[in-house]
N, C-alpha and C positions, 0 to 999 in steps of 0.2 A: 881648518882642515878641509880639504878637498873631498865632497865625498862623492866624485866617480869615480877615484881609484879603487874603490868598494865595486866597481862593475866588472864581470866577468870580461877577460876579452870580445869573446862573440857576442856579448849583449852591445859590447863597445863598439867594434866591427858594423854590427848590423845596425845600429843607429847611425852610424855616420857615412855608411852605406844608403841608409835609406834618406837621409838629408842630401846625399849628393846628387840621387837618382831625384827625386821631387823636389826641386826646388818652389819656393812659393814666392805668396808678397805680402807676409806679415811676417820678418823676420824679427822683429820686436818683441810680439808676443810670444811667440817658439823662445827665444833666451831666455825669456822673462821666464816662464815656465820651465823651463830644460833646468834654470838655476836655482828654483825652490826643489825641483825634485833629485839634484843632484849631477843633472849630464851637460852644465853650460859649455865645460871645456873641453865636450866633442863636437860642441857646433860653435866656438867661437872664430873659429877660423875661414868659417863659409859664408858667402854675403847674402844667400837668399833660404835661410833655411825654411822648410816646409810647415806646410799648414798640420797641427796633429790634429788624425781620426777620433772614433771615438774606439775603435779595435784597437790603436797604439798606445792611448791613456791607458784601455784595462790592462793591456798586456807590461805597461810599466810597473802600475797600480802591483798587480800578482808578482813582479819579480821583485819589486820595493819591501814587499811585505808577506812574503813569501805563501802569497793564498794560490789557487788555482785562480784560470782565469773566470772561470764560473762565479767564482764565489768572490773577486773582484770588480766582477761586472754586478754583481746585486746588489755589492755596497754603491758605486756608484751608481745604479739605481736609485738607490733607497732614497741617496745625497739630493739626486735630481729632483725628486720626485719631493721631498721634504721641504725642500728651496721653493718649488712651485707653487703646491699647498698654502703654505705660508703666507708667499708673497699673495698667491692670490685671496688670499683673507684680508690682505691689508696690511701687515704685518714685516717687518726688515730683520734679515738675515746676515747677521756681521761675523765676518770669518774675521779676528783680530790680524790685523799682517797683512789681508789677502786683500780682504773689499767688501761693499754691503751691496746685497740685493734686497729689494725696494720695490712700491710701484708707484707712480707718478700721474698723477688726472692732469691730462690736456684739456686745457678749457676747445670751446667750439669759435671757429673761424673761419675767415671768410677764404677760398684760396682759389686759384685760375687753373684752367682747360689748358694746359699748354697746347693745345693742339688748336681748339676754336679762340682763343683766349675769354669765352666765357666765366663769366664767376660763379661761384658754387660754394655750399655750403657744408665746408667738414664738422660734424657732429664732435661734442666731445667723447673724450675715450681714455681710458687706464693702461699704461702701458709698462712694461715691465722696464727697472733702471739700472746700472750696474754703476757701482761710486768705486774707485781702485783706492787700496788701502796705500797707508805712505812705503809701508816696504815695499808691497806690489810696483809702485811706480819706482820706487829706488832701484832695484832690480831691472825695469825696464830702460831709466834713464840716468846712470850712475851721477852723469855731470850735474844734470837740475838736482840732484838729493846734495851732494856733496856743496853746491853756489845755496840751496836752502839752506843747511848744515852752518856756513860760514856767514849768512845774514843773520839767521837768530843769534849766533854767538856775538854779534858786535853791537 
C-alpha cells in the first residue's frame, strides 16, 4: 500500500513545493526518509531533493500522528535527548529497521599541520557512531539490498 495517498492534497502540494524550491545534496537520505514516513512518491521524481529541518520533521511528526506541533516537538525532544544520555553512558541504542547509535573510543595518534606539515599529537576521544540498519540501507539503496537478497539465496 502506498501510504501517501493518506496525505491531504496541501500537505502533498507543499512538500513538493518545498522540495522544488530547496533543492539539496543529500538526495539519498531525504528518500530514504520521505519512504519510512510515507512521502517517497512526492520526491521520487526530483533529482536533488532537500536537506530536512528540524521545523519540517516536527511538523511531519504532528500531521503523521495527529499531535500539535508542540507536543511533536517534545517527543522528539525527549527521542534526542534519550539517544544522547545513553549513548553518552556508553550504552547503544537500536531502532530495529532504522540503525544503532553507539559510541566509539579513537585510540590517540599521530597526525600533520597541513599547513606547516608539522606532526602533532591527536589525544584519544569518544565519539558518537551511527551503524544504518539493513532496511535503512534497503530503502536508501534498493539495488545493493535486492544483488544482497539474491547472493544469500544461492
Amino acid at each position: 500500500m502506498n501510504k501517501s495517498k493518506k496525505l491531504s492534497p496541501e500537505v502533498r502540494e507543499r512538500a513538493v513545493r518545498m522540495v522544488q524550491e530547496h533543492r539539496a545534496d543529500c538526495p539519498s537520505l531525504w528518500t530514504a526518509f520521505g519512504a519510512c514516513i510515507g512521502y517517497k512518491s512526492c520526491f521520487t521524481n526530483l533529482h536533488q531533493p532537500p536537506n530536512m529541518n528540524r521545523a519540517q520533521l516536527v511538523e511531519i511528526l504532528a500531521s503523521k500522528n495527529e499531535l500539535s506541533k508542540t507536543a511533536a516537538n517534545a517527543v522528539l525532544e525527549t527521542l534526542i535527548e534519550t539517544v544522547q544520555t545513553a549513548v553518552k553512558k556508553g550504552d547503544a541504542v537500536q531502532l530495529v529497521g532504522f540503525g544503532t547509535f553507539k559510541s566509539a573510543k579513537r585510540a590517540a595518534r599521530t597526525g600533520k599541520n597541513p599547513a606547516t606539515g608539522a606532526a602533532l599529537k591527536i589525544p584519544a576521544s569518544t565519539v558518537p557512531k551511527f551503524v544504518p540498519g539493513a532496511k535503512f540501507k534497503a530503502v536508501v539503496d534498493p539495488k545493493a539490498a535486492k544483488r544482497k537478497a539474491e547472493k544469500a539465496s544461492k
